[in-house]
mmCIF file as Biopython writes it, N, C-alpha, C and O atoms, coordinates in Angstrom:
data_model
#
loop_
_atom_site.group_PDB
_atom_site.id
_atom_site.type_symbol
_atom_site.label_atom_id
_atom_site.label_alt_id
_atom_site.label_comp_id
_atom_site.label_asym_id
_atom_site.label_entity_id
_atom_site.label_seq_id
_atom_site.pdbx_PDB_ins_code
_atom_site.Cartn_x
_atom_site.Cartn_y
_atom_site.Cartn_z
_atom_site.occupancy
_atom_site.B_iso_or_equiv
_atom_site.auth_seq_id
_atom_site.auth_asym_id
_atom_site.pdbx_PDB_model_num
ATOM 1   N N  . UNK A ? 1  ? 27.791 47.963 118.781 1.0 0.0 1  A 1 
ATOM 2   C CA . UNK A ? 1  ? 29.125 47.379 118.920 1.0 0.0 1  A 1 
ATOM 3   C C  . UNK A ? 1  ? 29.373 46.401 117.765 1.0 0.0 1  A 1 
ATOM 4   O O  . UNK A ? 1  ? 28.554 45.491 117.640 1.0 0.0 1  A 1 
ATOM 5   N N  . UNK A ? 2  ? 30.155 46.456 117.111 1.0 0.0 2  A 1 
ATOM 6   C CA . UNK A ? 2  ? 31.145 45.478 116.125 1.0 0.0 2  A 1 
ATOM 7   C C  . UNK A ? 2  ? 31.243 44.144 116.373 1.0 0.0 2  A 1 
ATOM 8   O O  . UNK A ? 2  ? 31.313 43.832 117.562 1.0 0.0 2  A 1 
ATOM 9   N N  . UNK A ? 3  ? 31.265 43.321 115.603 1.0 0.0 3  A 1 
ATOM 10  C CA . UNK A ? 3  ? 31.463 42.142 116.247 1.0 0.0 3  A 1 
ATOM 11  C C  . UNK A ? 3  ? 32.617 41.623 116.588 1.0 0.0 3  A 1 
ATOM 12  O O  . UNK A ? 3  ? 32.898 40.753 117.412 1.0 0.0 3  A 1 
ATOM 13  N N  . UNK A ? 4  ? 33.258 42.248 115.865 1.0 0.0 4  A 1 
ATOM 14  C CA . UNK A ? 4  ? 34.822 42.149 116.480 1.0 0.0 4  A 1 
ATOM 15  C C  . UNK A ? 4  ? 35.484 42.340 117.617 1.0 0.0 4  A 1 
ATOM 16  O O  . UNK A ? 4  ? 36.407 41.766 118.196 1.0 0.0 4  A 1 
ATOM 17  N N  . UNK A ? 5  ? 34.669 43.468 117.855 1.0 0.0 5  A 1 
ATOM 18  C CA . UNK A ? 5  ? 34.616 44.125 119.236 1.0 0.0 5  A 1 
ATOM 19  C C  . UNK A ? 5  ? 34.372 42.976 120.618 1.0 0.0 5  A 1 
ATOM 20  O O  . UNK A ? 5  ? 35.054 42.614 121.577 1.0 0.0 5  A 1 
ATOM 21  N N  . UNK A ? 6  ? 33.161 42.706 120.146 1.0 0.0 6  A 1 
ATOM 22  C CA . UNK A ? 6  ? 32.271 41.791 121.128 1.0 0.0 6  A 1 
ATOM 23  C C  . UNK A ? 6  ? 33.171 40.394 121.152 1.0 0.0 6  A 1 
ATOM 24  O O  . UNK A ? 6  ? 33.070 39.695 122.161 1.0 0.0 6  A 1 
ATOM 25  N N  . UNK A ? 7  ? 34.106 39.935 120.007 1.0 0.0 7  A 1 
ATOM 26  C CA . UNK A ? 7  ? 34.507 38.804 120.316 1.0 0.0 7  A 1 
ATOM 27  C C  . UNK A ? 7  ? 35.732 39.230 121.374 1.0 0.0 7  A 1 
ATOM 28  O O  . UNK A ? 7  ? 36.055 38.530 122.334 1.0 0.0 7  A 1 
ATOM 29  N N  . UNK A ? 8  ? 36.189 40.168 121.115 1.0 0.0 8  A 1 
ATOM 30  C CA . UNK A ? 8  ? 37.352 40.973 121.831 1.0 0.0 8  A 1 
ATOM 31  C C  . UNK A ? 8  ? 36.893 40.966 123.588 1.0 0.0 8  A 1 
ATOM 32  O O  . UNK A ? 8  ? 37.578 40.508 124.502 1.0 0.0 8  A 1 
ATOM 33  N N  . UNK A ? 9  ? 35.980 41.405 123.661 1.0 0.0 9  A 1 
ATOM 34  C CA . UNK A ? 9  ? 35.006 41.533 124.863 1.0 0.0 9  A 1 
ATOM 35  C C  . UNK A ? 9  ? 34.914 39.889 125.743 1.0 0.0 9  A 1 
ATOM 36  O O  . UNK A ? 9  ? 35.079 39.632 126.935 1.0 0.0 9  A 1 
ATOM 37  N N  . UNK A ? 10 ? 34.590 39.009 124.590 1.0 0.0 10 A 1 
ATOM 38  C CA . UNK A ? 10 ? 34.080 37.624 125.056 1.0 0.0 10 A 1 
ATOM 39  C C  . UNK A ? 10 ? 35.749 37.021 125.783 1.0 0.0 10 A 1 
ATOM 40  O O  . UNK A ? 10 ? 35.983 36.638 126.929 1.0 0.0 10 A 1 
ATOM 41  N N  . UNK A ? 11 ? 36.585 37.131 124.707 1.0 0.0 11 A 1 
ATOM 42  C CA . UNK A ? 11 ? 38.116 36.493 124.996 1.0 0.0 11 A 1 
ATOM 43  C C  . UNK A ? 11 ? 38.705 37.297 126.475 1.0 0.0 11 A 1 
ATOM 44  O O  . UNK A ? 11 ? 39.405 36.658 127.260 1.0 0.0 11 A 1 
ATOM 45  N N  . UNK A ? 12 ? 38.421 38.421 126.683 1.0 0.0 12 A 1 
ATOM 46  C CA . UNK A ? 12 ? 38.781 38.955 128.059 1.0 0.0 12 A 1 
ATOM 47  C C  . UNK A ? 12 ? 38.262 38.493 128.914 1.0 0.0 12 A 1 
ATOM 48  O O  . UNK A ? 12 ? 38.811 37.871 129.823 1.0 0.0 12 A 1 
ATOM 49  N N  . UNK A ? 13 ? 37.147 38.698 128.795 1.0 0.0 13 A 1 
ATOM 50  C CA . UNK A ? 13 ? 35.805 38.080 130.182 1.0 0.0 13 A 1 
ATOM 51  C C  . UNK A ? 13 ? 36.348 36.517 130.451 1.0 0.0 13 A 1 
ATOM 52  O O  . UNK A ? 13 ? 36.395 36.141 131.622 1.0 0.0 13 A 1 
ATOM 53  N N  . UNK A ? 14 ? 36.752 35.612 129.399 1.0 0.0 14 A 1 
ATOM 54  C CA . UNK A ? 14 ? 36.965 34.092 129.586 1.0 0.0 14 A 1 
ATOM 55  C C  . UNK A ? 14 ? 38.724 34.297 130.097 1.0 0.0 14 A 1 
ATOM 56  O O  . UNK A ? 14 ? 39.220 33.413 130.795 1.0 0.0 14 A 1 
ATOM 57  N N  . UNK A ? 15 ? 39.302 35.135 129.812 1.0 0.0 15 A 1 
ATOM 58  C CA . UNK A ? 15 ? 40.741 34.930 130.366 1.0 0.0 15 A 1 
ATOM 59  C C  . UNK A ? 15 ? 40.690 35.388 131.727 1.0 0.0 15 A 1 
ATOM 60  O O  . UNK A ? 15 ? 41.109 34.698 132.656 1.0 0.0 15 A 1 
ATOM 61  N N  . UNK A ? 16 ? 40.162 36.597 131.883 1.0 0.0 16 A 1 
ATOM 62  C CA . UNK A ? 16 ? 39.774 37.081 133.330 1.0 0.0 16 A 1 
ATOM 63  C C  . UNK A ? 16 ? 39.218 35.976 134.600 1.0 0.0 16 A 1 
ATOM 64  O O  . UNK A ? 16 ? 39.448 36.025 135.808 1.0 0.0 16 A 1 
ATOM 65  N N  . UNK A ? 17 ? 38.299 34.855 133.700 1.0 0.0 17 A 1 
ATOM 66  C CA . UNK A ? 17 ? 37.489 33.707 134.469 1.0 0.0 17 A 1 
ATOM 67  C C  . UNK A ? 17 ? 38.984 32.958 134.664 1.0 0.0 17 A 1 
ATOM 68  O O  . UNK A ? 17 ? 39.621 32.804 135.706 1.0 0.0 17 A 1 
ATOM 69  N N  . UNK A ? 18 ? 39.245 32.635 133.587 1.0 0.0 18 A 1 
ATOM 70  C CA . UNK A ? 18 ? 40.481 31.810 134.031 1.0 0.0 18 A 1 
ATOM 71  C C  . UNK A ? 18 ? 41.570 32.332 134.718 1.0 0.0 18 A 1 
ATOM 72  O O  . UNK A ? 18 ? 41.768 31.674 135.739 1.0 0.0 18 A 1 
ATOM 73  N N  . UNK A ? 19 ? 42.374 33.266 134.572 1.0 0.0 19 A 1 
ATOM 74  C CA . UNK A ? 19 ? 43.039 33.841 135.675 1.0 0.0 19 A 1 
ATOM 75  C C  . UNK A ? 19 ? 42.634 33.796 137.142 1.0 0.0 19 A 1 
ATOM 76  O O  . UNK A ? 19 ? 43.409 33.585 138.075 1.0 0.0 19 A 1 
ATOM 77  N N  . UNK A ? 20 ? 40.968 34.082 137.256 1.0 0.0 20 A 1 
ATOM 78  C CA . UNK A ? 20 ? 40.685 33.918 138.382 1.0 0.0 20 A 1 
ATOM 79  C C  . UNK A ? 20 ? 40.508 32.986 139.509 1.0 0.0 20 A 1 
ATOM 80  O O  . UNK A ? 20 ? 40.442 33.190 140.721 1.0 0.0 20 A 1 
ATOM 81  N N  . UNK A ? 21 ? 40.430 31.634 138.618 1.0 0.0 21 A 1 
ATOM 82  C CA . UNK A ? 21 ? 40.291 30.182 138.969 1.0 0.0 21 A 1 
ATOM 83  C C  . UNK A ? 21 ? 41.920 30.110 139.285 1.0 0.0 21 A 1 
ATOM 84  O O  . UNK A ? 21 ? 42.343 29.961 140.432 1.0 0.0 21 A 1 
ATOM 85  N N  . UNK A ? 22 ? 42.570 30.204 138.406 1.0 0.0 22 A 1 
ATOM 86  C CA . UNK A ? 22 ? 43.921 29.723 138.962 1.0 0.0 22 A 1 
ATOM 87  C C  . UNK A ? 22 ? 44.679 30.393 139.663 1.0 0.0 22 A 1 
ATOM 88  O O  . UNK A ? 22 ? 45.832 30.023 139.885 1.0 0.0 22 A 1 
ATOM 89  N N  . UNK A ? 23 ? 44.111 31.640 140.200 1.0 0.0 23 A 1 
ATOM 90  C CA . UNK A ? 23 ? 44.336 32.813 141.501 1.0 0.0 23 A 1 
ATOM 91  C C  . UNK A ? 23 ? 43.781 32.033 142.612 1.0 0.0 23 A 1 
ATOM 92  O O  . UNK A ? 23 ? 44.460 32.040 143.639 1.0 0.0 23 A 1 
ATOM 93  N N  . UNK A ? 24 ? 42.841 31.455 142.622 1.0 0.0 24 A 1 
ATOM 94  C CA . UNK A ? 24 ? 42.257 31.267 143.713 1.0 0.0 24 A 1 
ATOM 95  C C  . UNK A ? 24 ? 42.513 29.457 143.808 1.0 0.0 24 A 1 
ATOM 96  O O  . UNK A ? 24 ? 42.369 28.910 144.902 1.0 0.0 24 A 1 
ATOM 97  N N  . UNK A ? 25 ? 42.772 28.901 142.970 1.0 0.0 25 A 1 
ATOM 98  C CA . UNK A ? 25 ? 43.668 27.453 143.356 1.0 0.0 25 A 1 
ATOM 99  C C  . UNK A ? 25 ? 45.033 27.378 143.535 1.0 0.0 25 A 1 
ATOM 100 O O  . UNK A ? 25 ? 45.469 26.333 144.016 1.0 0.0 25 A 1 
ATOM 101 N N  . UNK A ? 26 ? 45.749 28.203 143.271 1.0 0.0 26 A 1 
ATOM 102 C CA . UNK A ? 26 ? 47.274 28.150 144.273 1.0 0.0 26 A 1 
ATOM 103 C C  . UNK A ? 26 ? 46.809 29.087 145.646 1.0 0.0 26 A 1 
ATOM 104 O O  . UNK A ? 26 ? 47.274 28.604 146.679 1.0 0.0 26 A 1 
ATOM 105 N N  . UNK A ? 27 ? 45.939 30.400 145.874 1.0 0.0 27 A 1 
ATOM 106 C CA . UNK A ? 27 ? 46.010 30.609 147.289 1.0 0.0 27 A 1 
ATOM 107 C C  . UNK A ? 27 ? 45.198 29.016 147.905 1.0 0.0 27 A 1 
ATOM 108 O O  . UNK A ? 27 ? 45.428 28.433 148.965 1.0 0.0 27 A 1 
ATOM 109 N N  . UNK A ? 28 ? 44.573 28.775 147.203 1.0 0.0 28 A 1 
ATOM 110 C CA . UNK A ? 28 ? 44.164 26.984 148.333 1.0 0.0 28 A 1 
ATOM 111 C C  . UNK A ? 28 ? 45.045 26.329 148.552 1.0 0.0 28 A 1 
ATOM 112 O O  . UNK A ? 28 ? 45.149 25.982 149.728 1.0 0.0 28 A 1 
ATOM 113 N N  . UNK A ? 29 ? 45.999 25.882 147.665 1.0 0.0 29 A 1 
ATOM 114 C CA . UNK A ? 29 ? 47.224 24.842 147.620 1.0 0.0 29 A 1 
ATOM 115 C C  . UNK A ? 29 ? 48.101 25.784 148.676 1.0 0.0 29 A 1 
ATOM 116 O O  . UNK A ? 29 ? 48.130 25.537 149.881 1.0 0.0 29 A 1 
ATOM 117 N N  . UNK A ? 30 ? 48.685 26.696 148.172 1.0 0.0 30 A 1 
ATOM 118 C CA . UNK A ? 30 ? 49.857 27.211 149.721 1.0 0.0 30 A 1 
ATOM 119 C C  . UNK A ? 30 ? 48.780 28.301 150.895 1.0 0.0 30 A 1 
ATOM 120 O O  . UNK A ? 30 ? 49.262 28.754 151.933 1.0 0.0 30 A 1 
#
């Protein structure tokens, strides 16, 4: 794999984390 690739790879995995955190702190809040 490319490294380009892999940074491509890294930036999803960390937006995915974050999407998921702030999915799951508004279902807590309402």
């Amino acid at each position: 794999m490319s490294k380009r690739v892999q940074k491509i790879v890294v930036y999803v995995m960390l937006f995915a984390m974050l999407a998921a955190t702030i999915l799951s702190g508004i279902s807590i809040l309402f």
